[in-house]
C-alpha angles and dihedrals in degrees: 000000000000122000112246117239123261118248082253097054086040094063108021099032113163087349103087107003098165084061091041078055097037089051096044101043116022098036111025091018092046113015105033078051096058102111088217090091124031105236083246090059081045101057093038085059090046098058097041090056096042078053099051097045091044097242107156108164097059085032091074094053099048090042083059089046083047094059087041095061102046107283111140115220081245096058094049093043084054092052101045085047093050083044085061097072094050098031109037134272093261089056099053096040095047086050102047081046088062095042084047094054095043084053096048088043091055088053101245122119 
């Protein structure tokens, strides 16, 4: 059975294939792997970070990935909402609307 491409290779393909390298194997392949950090307390701190930046368009997939490695919506919420006071209100609200709309996407409440 054939391997599935990576998100990378999903989005940038034959593009950019030293960044479709450079993501797979150096930072997911390399950094997300590091056993400092539980993938969970990874992708907390990533979306933080994405939030607090105001990058939405990487911010929907690793709210996904969050979910994925063991982050409750409640937890997320908690922390977006916590974000709002550093980071700025905008921040934290564009960022619990997302959250909001993936939730409802995935049909839960």
């Amino acid at each position: 059975m054939a391997e599935q491409p990576t998100r990378a290779q999903q989005l940038l393909g034959g593009f950019a294939p030293k960044m479709v390298e450079l993501t797979d194997d150096v930072l997911f392949g390399d950094v997300w792997a590091r056993p400092e950090l539980s993938r969970r307390d990874r992708s907390l701190v990533t979306v933080c970070v994405l939030a607090a930046l105001g990058r939405t368009a990487q911010l929907d997939g690793h709210l996904k990935l969050a979910l994925e490695n063991g982050l409750t919506r409640e937890e997320l919420v908690e922390a977006l909402t916590h974000l709002a006071f550093y980071a700025g209100w905008p921040a934290g609200m564009g960022a619990l609307t997302q959250l909001k709309a993936l939730i409802e996407s995935q049909g839960a409440d």
